[in-house]
MARDREN-710200 format. One record per residue (C-alpha): residue number from 1; residue in three letters; x, y, z. Coordinates in steps of 0.05 Angstrom, whole numbers, plus 5000, padded with zeros to 4 digits. Example, Ala and Ser with C-alpha at 12.3 -4.5 7.8 and 13.67 -1.06 7.14 Angstrom:
2
{nr = 1 | rest = ALA | x = 5246 | y = 4910 | z = 5156} $
{nr = 2 | rest = SER | x = 5273 | y = 4979 | z = 5143} $
END
This chain:
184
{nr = 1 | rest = UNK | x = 2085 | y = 1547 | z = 1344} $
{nr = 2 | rest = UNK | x = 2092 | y = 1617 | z = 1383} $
{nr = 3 | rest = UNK | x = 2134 | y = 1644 | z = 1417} $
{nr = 4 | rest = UNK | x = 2112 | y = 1623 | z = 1483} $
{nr = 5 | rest = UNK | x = 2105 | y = 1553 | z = 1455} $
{nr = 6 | rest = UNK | x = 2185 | y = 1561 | z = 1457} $
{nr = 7 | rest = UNK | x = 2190 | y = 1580 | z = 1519} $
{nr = 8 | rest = UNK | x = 2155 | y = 1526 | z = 1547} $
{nr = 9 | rest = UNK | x = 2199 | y = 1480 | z = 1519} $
{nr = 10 | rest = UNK | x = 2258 | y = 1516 | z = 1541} $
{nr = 11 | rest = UNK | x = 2237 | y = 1515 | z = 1617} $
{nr = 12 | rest = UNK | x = 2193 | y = 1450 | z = 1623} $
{nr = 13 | rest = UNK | x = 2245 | y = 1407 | z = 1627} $
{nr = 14 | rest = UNK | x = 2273 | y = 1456 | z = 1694} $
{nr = 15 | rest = UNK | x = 2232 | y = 1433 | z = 1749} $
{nr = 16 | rest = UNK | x = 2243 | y = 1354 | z = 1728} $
{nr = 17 | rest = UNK | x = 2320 | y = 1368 | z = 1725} $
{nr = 18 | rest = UNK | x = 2311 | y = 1397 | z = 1800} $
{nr = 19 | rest = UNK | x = 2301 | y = 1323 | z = 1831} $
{nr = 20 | rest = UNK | x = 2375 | y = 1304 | z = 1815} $
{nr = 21 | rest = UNK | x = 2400 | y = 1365 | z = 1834} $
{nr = 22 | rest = UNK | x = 2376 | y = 1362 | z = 1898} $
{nr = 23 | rest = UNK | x = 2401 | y = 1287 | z = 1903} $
{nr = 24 | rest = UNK | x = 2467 | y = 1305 | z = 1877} $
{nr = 25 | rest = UNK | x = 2473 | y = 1359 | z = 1932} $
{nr = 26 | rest = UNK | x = 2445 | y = 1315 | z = 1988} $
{nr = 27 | rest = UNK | x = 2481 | y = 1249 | z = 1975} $
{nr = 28 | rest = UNK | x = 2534 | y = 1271 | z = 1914} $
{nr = 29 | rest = UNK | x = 2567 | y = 1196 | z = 1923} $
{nr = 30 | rest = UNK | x = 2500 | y = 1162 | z = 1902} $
{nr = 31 | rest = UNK | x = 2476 | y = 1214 | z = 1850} $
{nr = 32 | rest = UNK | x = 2538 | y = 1225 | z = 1800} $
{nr = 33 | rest = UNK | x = 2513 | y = 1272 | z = 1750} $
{nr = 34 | rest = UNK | x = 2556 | y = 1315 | z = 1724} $
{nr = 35 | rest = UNK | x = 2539 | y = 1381 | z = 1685} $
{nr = 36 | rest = UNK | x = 2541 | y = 1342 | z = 1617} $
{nr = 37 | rest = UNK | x = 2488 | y = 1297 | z = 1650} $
{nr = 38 | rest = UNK | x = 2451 | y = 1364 | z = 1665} $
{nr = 39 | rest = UNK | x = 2454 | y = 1379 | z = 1601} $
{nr = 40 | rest = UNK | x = 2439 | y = 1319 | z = 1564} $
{nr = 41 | rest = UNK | x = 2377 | y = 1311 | z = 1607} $
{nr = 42 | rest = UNK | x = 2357 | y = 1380 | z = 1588} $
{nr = 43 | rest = UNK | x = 2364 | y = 1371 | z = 1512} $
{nr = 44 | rest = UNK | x = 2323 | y = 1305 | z = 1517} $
{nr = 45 | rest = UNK | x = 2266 | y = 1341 | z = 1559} $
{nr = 46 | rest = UNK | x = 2260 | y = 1397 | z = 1523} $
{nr = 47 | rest = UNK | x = 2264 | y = 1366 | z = 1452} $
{nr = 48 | rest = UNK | x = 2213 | y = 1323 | z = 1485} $
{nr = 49 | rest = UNK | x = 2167 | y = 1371 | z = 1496} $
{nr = 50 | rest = UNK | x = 2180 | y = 1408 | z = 1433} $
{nr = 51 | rest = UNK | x = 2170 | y = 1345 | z = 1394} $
{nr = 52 | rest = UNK | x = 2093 | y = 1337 | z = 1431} $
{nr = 53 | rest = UNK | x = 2080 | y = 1406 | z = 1426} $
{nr = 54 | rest = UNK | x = 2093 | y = 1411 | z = 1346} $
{nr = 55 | rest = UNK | x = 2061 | y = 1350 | z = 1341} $
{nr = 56 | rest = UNK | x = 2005 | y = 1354 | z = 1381} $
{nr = 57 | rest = UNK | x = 1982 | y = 1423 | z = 1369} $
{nr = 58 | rest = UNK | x = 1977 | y = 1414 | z = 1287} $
{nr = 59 | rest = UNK | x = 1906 | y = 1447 | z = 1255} $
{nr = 60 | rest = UNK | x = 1879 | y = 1364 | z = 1242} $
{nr = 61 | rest = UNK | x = 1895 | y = 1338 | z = 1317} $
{nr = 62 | rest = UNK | x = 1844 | y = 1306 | z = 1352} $
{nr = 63 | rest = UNK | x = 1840 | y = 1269 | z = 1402} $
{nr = 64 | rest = UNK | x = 1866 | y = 1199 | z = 1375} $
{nr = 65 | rest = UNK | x = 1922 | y = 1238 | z = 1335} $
{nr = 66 | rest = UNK | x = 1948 | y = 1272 | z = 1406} $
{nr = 67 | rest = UNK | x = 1946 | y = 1203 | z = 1434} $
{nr = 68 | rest = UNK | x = 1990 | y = 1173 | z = 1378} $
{nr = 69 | rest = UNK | x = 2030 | y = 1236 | z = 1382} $
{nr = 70 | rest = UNK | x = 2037 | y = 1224 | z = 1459} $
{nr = 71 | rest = UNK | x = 2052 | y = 1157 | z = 1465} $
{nr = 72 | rest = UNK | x = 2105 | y = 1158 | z = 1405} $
{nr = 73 | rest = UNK | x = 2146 | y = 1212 | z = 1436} $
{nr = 74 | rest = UNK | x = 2133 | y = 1180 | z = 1503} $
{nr = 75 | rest = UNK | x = 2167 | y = 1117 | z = 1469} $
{nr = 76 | rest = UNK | x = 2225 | y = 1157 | z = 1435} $
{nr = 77 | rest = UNK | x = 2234 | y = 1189 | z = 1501} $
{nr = 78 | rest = UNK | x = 2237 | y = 1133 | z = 1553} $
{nr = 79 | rest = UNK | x = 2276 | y = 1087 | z = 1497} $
{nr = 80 | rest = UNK | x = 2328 | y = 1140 | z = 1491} $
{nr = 81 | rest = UNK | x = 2333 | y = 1156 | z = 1563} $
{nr = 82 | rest = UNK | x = 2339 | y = 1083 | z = 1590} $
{nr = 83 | rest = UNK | x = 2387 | y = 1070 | z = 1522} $
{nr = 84 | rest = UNK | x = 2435 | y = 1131 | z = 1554} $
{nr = 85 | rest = UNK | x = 2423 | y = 1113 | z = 1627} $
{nr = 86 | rest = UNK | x = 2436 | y = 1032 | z = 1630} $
{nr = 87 | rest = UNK | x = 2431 | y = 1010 | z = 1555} $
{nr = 88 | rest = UNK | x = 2376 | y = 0960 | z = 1533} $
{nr = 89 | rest = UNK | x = 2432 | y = 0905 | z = 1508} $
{nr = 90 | rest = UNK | x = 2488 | y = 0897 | z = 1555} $
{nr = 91 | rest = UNK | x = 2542 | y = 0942 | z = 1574} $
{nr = 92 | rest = UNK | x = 2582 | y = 0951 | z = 1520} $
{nr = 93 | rest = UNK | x = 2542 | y = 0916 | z = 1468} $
{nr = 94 | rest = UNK | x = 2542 | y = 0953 | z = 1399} $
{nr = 95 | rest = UNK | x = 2464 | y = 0930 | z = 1384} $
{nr = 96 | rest = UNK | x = 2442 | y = 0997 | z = 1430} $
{nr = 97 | rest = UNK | x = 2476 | y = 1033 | z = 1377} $
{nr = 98 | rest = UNK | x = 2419 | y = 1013 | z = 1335} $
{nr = 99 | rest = UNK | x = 2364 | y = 1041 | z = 1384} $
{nr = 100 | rest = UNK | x = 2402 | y = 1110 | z = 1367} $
{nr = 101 | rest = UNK | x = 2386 | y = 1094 | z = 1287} $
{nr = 102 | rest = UNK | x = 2313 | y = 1076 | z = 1296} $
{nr = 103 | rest = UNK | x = 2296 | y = 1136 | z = 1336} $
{nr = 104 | rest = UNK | x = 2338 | y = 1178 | z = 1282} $
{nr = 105 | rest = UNK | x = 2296 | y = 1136 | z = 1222} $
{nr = 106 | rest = UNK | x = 2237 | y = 1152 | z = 1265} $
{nr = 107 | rest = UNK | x = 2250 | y = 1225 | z = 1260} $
{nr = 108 | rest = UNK | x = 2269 | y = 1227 | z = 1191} $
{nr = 109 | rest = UNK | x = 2203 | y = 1192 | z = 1183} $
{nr = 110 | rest = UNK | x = 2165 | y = 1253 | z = 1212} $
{nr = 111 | rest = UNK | x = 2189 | y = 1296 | z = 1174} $
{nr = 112 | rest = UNK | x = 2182 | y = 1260 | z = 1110} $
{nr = 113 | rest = UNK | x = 2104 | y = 1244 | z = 1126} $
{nr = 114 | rest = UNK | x = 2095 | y = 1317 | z = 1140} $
{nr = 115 | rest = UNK | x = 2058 | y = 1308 | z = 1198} $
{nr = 116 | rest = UNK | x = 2005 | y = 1279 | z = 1164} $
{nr = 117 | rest = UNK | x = 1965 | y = 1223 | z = 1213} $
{nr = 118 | rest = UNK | x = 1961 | y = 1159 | z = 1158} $
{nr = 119 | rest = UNK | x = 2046 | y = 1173 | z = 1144} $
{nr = 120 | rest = UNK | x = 2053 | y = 1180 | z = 1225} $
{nr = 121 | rest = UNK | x = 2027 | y = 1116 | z = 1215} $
{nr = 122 | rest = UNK | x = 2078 | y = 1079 | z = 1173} $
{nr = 123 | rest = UNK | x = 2123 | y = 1116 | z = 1207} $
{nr = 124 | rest = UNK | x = 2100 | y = 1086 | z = 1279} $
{nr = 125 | rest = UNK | x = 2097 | y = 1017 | z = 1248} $
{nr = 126 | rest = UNK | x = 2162 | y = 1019 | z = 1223} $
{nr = 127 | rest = UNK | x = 2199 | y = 1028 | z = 1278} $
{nr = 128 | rest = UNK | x = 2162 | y = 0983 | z = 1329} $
{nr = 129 | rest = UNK | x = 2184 | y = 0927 | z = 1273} $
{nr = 130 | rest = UNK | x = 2248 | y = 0957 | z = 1272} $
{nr = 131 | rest = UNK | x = 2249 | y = 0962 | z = 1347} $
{nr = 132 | rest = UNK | x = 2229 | y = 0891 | z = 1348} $
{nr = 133 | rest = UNK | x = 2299 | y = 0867 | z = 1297} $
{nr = 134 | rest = UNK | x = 2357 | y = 0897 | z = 1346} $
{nr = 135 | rest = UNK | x = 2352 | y = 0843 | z = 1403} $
{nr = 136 | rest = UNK | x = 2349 | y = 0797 | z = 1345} $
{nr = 137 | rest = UNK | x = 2398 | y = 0824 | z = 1315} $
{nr = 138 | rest = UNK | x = 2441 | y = 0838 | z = 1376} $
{nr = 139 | rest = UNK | x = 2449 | y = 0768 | z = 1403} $
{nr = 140 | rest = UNK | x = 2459 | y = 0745 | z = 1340} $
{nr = 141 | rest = UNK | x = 2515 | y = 0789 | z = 1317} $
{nr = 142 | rest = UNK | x = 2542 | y = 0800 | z = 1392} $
{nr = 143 | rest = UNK | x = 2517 | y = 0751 | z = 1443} $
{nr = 144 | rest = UNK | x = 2581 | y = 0763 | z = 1485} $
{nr = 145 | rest = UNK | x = 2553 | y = 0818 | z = 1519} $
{nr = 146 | rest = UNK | x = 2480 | y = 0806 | z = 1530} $
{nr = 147 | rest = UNK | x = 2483 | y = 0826 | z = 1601} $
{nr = 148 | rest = UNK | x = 2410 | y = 0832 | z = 1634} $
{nr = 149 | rest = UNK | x = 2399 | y = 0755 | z = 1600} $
{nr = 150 | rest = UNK | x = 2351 | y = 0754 | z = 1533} $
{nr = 151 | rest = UNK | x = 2291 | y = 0748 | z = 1562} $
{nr = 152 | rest = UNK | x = 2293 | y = 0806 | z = 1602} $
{nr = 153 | rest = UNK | x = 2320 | y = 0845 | z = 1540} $
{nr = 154 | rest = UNK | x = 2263 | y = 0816 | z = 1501} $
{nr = 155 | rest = UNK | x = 2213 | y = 0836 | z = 1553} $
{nr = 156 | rest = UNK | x = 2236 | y = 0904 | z = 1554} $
{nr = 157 | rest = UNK | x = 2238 | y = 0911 | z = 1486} $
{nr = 158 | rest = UNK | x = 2172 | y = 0886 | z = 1479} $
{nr = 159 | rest = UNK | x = 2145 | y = 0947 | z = 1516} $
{nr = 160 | rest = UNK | x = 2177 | y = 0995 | z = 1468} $
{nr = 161 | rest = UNK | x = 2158 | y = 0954 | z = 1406} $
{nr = 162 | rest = UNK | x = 2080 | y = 0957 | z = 1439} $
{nr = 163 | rest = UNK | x = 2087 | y = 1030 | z = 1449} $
{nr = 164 | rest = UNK | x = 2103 | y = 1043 | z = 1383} $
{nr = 165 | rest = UNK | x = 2051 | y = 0992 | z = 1354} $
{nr = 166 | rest = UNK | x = 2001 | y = 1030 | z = 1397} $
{nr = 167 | rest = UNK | x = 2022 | y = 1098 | z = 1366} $
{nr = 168 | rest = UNK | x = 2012 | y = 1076 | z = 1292} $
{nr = 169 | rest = UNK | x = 1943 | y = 1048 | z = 1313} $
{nr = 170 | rest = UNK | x = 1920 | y = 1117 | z = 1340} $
{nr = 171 | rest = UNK | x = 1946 | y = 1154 | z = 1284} $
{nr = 172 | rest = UNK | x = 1914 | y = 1100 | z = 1234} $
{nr = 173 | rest = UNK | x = 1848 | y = 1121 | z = 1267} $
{nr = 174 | rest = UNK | x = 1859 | y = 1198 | z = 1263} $
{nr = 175 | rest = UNK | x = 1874 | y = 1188 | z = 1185} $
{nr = 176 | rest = UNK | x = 1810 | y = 1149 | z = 1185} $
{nr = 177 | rest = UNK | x = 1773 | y = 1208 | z = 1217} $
{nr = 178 | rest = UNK | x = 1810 | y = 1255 | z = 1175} $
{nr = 179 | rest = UNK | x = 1793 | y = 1234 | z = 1109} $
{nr = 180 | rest = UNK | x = 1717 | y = 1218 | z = 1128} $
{nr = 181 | rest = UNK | x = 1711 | y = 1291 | z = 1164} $
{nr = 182 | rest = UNK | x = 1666 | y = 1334 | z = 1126} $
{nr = 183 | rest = UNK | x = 1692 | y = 1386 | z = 1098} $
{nr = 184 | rest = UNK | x = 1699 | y = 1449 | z = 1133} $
END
């Protein structure tokens, strides 16, 4: 990346982060953020952004490997966003705990495939399967607390698992394209 790849990412997430500012200074008893909420939404945007932006711009990206790369991070992002915000399993349910640990495996993942479209791949796979175990495993180890009801948990999570599922498709593609590209 260069260097104004970085700053990018440092002030993309700015004008976003400007529509609850103005609501908390409008109507501060409806929009309670606080400056650790300022700062946790700026730290999600911009390593966001700099996720998509390391991803996407790598020498072998076309356009079905920036489509995996945009709709994984879109996944990651909205899944951690509405796991902070309102959780996916009930209030105090530990089983959004493990949302946390797929998007960290997820990550790990990414690194360990180096990038590389057919290990994006797995990597996508993986954690829509995984994604697809914690309501499972949630109202099975703590159905006190199951708050929203298990459909709509199920129906949420459904949208994250098919995000995911989506991802490792596109990347599947762009290893397939890869490896029959001639050479250059």
């Amino acid at each position: 990346m260069q260097r104004k790849d970085y700053l990018i990412v440092a002030l993309a997430p700015l004008p976003v982060l400007l529509i609850p500012l103005v609501g908390v200074l409008v109507s501060p008893t409806n929009w309670k953020w606080t400056f650790f909420d300022f700062v946790v939404g700026w730290v999600l945007l911009a390593g966001t952004t700099f996720a998509y932006r390391l991803l996407a711009t790598r020498k072998w990206s076309n356009l079905t490997y920036r489509l995996g790369a945009a709709l994984a991070v879109a996944a990651g992002f909205l899944l951690t966003w509405v796991n902070l915000a309102v959780q996916v399993v009930g209030d105090e349910n530990p089983g959004n705990l493990l949302y946390f640990l797929v998007i960290l495996g997820g990550l790990v993942g990414v690194g360990v495939s180096r990038f590389m479209p057919a290990g994006l791949a797995k990597v996508a796979f993986a954690m829509a399967g995984a994604i697809f175990l914690v309501p499972v495993v949630a109202v099975l180890a703590w159905p006190v607390d199951f708050s929203p009801g298990p459909e709509k948990v199920f129906v949420l999570n459904f949208f994250f698992v098919a995000m995911f599922a989506a991802s490792g498709l596109f990347f599947r593609h762009a290893a397939g394209r890869i490896a029959t590209a001639p050479p250059a």
